[in-house]
C-alpha positions in Angstrom: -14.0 1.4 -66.4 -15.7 1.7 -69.8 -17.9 4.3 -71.0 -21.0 3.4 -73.2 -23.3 5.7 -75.6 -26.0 6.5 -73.4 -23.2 8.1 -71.1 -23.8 6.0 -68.0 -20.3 4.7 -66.4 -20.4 0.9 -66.0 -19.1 -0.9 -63.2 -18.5 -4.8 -63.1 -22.6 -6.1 -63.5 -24.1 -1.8 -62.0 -24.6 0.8 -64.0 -24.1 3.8 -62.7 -25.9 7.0 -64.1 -23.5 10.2 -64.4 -23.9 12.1 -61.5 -24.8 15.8 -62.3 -23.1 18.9 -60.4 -25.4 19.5 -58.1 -25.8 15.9 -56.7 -22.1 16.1 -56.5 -22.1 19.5 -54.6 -24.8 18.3 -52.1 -23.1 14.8 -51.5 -19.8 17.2 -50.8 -20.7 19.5 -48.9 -22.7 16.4 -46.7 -19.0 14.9 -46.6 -17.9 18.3 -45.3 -20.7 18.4 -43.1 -20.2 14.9 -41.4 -16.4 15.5 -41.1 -17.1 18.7 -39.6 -19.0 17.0 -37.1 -16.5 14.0 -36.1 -14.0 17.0 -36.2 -16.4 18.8 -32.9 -16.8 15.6 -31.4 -13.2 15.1 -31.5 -12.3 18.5 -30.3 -15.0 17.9 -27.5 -13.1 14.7 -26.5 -9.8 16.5 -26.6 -11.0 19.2 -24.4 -12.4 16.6 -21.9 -8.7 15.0 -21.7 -6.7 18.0 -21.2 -9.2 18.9 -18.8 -8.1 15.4 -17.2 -4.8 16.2 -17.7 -5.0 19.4 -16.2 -6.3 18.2 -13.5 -3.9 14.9 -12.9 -0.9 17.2 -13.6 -2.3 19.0 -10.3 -2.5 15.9 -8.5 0.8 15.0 -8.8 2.0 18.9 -7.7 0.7 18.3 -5.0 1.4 14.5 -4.3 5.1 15.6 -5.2 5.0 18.7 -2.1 3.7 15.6 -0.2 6.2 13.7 -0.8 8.9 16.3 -0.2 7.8 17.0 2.8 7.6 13.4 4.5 10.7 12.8 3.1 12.3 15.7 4.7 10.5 14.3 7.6 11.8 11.2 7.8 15.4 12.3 7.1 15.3 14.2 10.6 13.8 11.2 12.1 16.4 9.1 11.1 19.0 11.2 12.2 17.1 11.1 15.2 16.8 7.6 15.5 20.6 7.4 14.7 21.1 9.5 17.8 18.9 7.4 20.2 20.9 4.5 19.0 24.4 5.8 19.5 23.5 7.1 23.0 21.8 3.6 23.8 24.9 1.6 22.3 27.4 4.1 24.7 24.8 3.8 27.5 24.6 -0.2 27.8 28.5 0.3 26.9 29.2 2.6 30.4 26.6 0.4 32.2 28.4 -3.1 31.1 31.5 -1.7 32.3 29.8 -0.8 36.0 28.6 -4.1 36.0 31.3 -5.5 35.4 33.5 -3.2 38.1 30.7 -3.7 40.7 31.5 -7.7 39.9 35.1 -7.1 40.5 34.4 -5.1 43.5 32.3 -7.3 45.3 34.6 -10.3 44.4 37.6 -8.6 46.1 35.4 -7.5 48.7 34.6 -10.7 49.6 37.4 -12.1 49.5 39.1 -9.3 51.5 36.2 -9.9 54.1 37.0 -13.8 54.1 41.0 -13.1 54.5 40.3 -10.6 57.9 37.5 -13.0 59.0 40.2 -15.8 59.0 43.3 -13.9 60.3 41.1 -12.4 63.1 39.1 -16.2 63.7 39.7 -16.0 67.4 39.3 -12.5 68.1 36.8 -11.3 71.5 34.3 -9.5 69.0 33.0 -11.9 67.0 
């Protein structure tokens, strides 16, 4: 930047005039002015979000309880579950077996009632 005599700052093809003191105060303290503003809008907006927050934060206290709680829940049912299926394996175990012994038992029965029909073929009672 060059300075001429008339004490006017030149810039590229504009000449600027020198700007007094008090222009200068006024345009600063509209700078300070504006910034103060985008500084209470911002702290408006930051309020609004922690409020949010806040809020989400309890949300997820209580989504978390929630979610102790059915999972406590579902660990007893399981157990539960584990129970039903241990007495339902034993269960069809012991009834296999009876089935099978009431197999064996009418096999030999039959073929104990076959043997004495056939030793006792001529017999008055039949």
């Amino acid at each position: 930047m060059s300075y001429n005599n008339f004490g006017s700052q030149q810039r590229g093809q504009e000449i600027v005039a020198p700007m007094h003191a008090a222009d200068a105060n006024s345009e600063l303290i509209s700078h300070i002015e504006h910034m103060k503003e985008r500084r209470a809008d911002l702290d408006r907006f930051i309020t609004k979000e922690e409020e949010e927050k806040a809020r989400i934060v309890n949300d997820l206290r209580i989504l978390n309880e929630r979610l102790a709680r059915i999972d406590e829940g579902l660990a007893r049912k399981y157990a539960a579950r584990q129970e039903y299926d241990k007495t339902i394996a034993e269960t069809e175990n012991a009834f296999s077996k009876i089935v099978d012994s009431s197999r064996t038992l009418l096999h030999v029965l039959k073929r104990e009632s076959n043997s004495l029909s056939n030793k006792h073929q001529g017999d008055q009672w039949q």
